[in-house]
C-alpha positions as CSV (number, residue, x, y, z in Angstrom):
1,X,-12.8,-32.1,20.9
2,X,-11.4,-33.3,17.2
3,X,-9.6,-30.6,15.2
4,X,-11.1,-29.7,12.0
5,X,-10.2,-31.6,9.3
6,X,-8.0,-29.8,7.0
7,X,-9.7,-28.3,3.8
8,X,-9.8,-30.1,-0.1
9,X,-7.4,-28.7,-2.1
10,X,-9.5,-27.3,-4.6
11,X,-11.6,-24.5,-5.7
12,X,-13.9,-23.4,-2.5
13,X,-17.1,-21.1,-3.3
14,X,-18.7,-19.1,-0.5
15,X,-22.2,-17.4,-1.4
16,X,-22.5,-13.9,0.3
17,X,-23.5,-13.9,3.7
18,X,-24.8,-10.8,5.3
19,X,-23.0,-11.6,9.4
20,X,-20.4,-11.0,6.8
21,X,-20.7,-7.4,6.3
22,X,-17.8,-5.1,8.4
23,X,-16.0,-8.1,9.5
24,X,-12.2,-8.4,8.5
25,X,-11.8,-11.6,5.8
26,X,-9.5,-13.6,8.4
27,X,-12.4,-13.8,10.5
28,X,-15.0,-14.7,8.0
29,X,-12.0,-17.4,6.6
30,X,-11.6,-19.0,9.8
31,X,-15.4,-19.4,9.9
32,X,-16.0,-21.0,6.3
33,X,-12.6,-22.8,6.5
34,X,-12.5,-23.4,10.3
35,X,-9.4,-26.6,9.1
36,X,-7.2,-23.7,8.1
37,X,-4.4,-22.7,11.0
38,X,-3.6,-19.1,11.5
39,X,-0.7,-19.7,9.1
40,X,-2.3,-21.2,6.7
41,X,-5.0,-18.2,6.6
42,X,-2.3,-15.7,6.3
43,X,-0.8,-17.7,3.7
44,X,-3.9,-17.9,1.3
45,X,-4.0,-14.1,1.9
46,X,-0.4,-13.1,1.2
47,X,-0.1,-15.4,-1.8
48,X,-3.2,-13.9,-3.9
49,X,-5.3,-17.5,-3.3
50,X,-8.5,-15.1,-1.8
51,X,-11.0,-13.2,-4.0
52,X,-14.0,-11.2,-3.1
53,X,-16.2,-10.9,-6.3
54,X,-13.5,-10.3,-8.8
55,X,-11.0,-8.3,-6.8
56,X,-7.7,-10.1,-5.2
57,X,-7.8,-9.4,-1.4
58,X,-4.6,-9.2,-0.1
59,X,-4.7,-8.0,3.5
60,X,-5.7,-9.9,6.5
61,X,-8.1,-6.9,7.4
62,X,-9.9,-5.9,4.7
63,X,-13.2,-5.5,5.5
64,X,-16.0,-7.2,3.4
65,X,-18.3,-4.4,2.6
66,X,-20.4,-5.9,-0.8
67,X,-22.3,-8.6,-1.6
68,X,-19.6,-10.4,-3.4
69,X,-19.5,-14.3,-2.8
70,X,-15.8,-15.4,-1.6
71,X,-13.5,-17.7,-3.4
72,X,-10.4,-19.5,-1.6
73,X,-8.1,-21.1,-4.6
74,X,-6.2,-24.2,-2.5
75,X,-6.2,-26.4,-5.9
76,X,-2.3,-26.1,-5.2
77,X,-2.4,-25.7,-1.4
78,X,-2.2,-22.7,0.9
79,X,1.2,-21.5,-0.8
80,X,-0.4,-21.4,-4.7
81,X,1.9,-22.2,-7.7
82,X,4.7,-20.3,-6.4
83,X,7.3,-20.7,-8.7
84,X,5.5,-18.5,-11.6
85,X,4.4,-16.5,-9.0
86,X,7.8,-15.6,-7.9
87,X,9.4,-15.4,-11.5
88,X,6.7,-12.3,-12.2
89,X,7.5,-10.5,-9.3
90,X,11.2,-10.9,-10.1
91,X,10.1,-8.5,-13.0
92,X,8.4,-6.0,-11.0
93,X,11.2,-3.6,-9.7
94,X,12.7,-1.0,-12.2
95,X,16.2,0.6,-11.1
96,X,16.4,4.4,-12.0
97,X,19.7,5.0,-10.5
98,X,22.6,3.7,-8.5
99,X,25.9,4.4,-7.3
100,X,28.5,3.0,-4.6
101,X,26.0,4.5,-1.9
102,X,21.9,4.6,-3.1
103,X,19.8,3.0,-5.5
104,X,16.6,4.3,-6.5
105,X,14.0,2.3,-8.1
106,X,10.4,2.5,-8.9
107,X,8.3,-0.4,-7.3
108,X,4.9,-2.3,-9.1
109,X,2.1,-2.3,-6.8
110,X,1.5,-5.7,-5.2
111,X,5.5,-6.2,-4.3
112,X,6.2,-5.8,-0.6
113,X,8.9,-3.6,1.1
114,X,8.8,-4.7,4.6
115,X,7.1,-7.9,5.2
116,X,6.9,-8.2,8.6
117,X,4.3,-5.0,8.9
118,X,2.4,-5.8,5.9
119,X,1.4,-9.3,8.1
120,X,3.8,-11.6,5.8
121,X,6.1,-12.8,7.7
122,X,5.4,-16.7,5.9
123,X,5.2,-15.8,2.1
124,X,3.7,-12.7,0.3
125,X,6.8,-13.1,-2.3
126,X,10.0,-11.8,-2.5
127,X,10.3,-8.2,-0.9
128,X,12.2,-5.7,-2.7
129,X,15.6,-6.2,-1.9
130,X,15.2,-9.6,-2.7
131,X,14.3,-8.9,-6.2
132,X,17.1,-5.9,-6.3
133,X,19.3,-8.5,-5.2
134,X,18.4,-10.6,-8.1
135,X,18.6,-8.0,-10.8
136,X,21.8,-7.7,-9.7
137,X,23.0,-11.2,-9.6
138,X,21.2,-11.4,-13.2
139,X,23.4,-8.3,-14.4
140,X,26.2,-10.1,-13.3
141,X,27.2,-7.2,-11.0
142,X,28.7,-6.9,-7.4
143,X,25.5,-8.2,-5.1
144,X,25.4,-5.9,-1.8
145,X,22.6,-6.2,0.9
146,X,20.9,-3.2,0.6
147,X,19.0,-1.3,3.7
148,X,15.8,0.0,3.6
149,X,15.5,4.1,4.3
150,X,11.9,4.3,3.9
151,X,9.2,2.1,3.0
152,X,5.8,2.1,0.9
153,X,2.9,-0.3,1.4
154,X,2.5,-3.2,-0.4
155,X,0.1,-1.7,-2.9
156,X,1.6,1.5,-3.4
157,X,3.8,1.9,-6.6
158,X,6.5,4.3,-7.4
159,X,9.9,6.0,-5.7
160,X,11.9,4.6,-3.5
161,X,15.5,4.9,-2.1
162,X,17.4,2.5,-0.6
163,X,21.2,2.8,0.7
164,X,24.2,0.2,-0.1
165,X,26.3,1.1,2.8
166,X,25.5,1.5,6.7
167,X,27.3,5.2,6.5
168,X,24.3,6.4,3.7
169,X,21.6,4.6,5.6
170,X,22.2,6.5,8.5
171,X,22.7,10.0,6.7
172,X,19.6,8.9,4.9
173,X,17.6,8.4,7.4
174,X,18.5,11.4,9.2
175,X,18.0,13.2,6.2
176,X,14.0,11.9,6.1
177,X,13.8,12.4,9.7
178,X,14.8,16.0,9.4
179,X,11.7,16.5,7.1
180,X,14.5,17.6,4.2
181,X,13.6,14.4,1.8
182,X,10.6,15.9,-0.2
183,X,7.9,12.6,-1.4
184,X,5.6,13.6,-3.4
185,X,2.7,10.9,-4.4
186,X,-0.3,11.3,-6.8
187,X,-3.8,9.6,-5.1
188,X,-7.0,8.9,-7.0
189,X,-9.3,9.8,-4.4
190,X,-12.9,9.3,-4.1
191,X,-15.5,12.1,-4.4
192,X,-14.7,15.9,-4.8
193,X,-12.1,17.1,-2.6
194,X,-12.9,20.6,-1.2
195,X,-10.9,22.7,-0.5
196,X,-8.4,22.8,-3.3
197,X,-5.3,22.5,-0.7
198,X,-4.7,22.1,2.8
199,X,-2.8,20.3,5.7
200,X,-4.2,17.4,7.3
201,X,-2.0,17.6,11.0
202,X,-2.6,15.1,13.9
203,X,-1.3,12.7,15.8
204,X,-1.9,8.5,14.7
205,X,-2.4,5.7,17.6
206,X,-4.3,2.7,17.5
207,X,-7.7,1.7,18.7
208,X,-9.1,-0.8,20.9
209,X,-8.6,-3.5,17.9
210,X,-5.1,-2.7,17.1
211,X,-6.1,-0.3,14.0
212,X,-3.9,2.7,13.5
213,X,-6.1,5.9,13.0
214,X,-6.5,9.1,14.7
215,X,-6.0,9.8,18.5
216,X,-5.6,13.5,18.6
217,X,-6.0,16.5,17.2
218,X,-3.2,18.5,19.2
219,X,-0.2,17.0,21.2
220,X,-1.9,17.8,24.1
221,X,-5.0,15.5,23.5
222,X,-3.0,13.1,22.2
223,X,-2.0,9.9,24.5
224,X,1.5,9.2,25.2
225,X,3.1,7.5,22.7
226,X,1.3,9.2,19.8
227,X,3.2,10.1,16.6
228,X,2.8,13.1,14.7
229,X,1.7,12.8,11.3
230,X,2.0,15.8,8.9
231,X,0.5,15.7,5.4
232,X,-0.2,18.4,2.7
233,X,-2.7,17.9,-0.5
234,X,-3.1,20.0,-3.5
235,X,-5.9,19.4,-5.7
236,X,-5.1,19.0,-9.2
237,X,-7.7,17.6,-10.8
238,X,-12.0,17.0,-10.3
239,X,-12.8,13.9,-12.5
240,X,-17.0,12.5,-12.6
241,X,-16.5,10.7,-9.2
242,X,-13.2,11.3,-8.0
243,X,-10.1,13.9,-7.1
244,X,-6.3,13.5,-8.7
245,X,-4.6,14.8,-5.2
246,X,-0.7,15.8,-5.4
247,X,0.3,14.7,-1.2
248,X,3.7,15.4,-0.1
249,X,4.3,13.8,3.2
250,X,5.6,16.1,6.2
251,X,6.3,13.0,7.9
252,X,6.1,9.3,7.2
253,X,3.8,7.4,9.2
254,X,3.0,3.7,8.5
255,X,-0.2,4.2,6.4
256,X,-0.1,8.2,6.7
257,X,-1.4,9.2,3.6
258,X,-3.9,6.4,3.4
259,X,-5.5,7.1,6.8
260,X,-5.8,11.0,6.2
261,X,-7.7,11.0,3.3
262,X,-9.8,8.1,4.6
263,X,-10.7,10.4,7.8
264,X,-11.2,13.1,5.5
265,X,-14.0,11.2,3.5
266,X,-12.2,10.5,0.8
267,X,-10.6,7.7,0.9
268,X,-7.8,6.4,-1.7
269,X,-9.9,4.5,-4.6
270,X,-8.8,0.6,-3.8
271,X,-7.4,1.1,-0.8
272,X,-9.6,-2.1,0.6
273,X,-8.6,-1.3,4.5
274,X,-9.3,2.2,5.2
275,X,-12.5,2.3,3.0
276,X,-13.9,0.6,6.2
277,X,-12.7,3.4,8.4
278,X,-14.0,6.1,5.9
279,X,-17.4,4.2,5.8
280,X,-17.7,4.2,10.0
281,X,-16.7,7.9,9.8
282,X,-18.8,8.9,7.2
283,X,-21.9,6.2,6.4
284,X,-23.4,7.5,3.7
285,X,-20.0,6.6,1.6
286,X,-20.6,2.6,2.1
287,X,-23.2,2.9,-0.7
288,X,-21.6,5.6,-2.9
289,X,-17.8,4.7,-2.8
290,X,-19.3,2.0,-5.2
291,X,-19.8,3.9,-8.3
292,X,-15.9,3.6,-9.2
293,X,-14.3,0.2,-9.8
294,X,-10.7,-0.3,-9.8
295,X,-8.1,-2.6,-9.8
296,X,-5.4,-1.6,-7.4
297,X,-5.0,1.1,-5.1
298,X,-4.6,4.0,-6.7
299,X,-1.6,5.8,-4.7
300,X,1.6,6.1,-6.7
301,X,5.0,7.9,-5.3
302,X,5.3,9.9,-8.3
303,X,8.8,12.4,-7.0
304,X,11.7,11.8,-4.4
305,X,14.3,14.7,-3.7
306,X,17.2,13.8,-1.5
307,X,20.6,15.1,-0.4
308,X,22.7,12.3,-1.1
309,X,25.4,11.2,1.2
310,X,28.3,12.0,-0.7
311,X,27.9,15.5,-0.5
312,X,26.2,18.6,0.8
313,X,25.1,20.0,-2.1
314,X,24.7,17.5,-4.3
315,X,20.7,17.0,-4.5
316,X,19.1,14.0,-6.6
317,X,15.7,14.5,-7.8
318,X,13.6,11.9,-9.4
319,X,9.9,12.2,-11.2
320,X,8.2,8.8,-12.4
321,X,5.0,8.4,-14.7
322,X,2.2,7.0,-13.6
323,X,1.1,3.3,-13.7
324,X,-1.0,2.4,-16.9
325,X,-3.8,1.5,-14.2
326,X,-3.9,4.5,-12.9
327,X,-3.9,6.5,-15.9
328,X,-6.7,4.6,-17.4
329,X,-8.5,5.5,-14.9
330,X,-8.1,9.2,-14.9
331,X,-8.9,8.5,-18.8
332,X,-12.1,6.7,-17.6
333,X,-13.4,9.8,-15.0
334,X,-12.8,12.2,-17.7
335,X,-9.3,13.2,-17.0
336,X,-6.2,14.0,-18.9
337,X,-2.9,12.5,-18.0
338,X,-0.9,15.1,-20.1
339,X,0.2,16.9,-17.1
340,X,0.8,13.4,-14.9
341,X,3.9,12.8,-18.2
342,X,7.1,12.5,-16.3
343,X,8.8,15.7,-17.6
């Protein structure tokens, strides 16, 4: 059998298809481009080259819900123009403090902590400490490879500490584990959250096609292996078609916030995975989770507390403002953003 010739580089259109609907876009890529290799797929992903309508899509399983026609951008091949691409991520990082032994710095949505679990092991551009590293070499600095103590996903902004020696990554990290680090994140939500607070406590697995979600209420219905996932929510704002949540995390599971409110029925507003596992949950949401557009995912880690590892009591405590994005959007639902003012 002859392999599949390799695709034109150019602009490739794909009118809606209704076998379309539910299925993750590496499936439906594979099908329409059936010369791309799995690499390559993940490549046009990772490096932006996909759209769905007018939205970027960005993950290898987000589900195509809409009647939006696809668009695969290989004018440039599978890897894009990535020098410009690069140079604006370079710009995406903003350091809000730093010592000998931690550096905190607020994150743009769209740059990637981990690569490896965000399914970017070729391309995706330059994780974090990449572009810490650079800012660094640009200040004209000492240039130290930093370690990661916790991560956020790809497309959520805000807070994050990382640790410049192997002694604070280890206090660090046992200070998260501990449940002493307080996160605190502000998510857009879809619909009206009821009731105003609560704690959203179970245990995440995966399913059948490697999803994480759900596998147990208790520990005792959970299957072995399961990992206990802790999250609390405060309401503090009801906009036209959506809920400003404050969620500090208990725990930090890969994906933890995300999942909850998705379970929930109310999803994060742009979070392009877990809408899918809101809308199998709940149905009626795969119609109505339309009324709001937006452009990214609207999760933002808006306050870290830490111990840091100098000392015992000496506590750092950080509050960020939110993205312009998301602000507009509160602006747009008929919110105010007075009280979301880093203060």
């Amino acid at each position: 059998m002859n392999k599949p010739a390799s695709p034109e580089q150019k602009l490739h259109h794909f009118d809606w298809r209704p076998v379309w609907s539910g299925r993750r876009v590496k499936e439906v890529l594979r099908e329409v481009l059936p010369g791309l290799s799995s690499r390559s797929v993940v490549l046009v992903v990772s490096n932006g080259l996909v759209r769905a309508g007018d939205e970027v899509v960005d993950n290898l399983d987000t589900l195509l819900l809409e009647e939006r026609p696809l668009v695969v951008d290989l004018r440039h091949g599978v890897r894009g123009e990535r020098p410009a691409r690069n140079t604006a991520l370079i710009e995406r990082i903003r350091v809000v403090h730093e010592d000998d032994e931690v550096v905190v710095l607020s994150k743009a949505a769209g740059v990637v902590v981990q690569p490896e679990e965000e399914g970017l092991k070729s391309g995706g551009g330059p994780p974090v400490i990449e572009l810490l590293k650079h800012y660094w070499k640009r200040r004209g600095g000492q240039v130290d490879n930093p370690y990661l103590v916790q991560r956020l996903d790809k497309e959520t902004s805000g807070l994050m500490v990382l640790a410049r020696t192997v002694p604070a990554q280890r206090f660090l990290q046992k200070h998260a584990t501990s449940r002493a680090m307080e996160r605190h994140y502000i998510a857009v939500v879809f619909g009206r959250m009821e009731p105003e607070s609560g704690t959203w406590h179970t245990w995440f697995g995966t399913d059948a096609d490697g999803r994480r979600l759900t596998v147990g209420k208790t520990a005792a219905e959970a299957p072995p292996g399961a990992q206990e996932a802790i999250t609390h929510f405060r309401v503090l704002e009801h906009l036209r078609n959506a809920t400003v949540l404050d969620v500090r995390l208990e725990t930090g599971r890969t994906h933890q916030i995300r999942i909850h409110c998705a379970e929930a029925g109310h999803p994060v507003l742009g979070d392009r995975v877990y809408a899918g596992l809101a809308c199998r949950l709940h149905p009626w949401l795969a119609r109505d989770i339309k009324a709001v557009r937006v452009e990214r995912m609207m999760l933002h880690a808006v306050r870290l507390k830490f111990q840091h590892p100098a000392g015992r009591n000496r506590w750092l405590t950080f509050r960020d403002e939110l993205p312009q994005p998301v602000r507009d959007l509160i602006e747009r639902e008929g919110g105010s953003n007075s009280r979301f003012v880093k203060g």
